[in-house]
N, C-alpha and C positions, 0 to 999 in steps of 0.2 A: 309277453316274453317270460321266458323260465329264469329263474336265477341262474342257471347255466349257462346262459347262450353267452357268449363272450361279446359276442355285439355291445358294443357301447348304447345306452339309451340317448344319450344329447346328440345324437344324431339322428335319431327317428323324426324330431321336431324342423332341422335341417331341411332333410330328404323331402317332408313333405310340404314344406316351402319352398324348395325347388320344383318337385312338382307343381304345384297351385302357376307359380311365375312361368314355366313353362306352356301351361295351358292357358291363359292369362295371353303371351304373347305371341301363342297359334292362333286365339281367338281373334287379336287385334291384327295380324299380317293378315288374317282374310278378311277380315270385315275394310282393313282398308284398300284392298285390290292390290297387295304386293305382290300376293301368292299368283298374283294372274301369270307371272311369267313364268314360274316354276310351274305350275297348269300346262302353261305353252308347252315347254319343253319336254313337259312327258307326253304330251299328246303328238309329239312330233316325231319321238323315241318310237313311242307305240306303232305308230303306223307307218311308219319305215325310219329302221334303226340305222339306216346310212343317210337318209337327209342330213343336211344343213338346215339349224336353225337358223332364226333372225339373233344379231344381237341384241341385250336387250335395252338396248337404246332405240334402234332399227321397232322393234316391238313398240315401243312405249309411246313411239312418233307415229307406227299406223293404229296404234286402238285412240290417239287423241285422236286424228285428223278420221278416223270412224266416225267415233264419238260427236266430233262438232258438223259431220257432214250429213249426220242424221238430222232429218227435219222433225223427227218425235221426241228428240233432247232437250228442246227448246234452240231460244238464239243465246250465245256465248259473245260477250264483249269483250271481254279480256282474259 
């Protein structure tokens, strides 16, 4: 930064802890499968933008009972 720029400096350190925590908690919505439904819904968008999607409860109820009716998941007891 020049001595000119009127930009405050104690913000630069701010900013880019907002960034980091940002990416930080893009990383973990998809590493935990949250982002599957936002997935969903643009794939849904995509290929016809007047469907109806699932709610995402509707959603969340067919990738479990998927999920547990695969016999390559293993067995799920509870």
């Amino acid at each position: 930064m020049s001595p000119l720029d009127p930009r405050p400096t104690a913000l630069s350190p701010l900013r880019s802890l907002r960034q980091v925590l940002s990416r930080v908690r893009w990383y973990v919505h998809e590493f935990t499968g949250e982002a599957a439904y936002d997935h969903y819904l643009a794939h849904v968008h995509r290929q016809d933008p007047g469907a109806r999607a699932l709610t995402r409860r509707a959603f969340e109820r067919a990738r479990t009972d998927a999920r547990e009716g695969d016999p390559r998941e293993g067995f799920r007891c509870c």
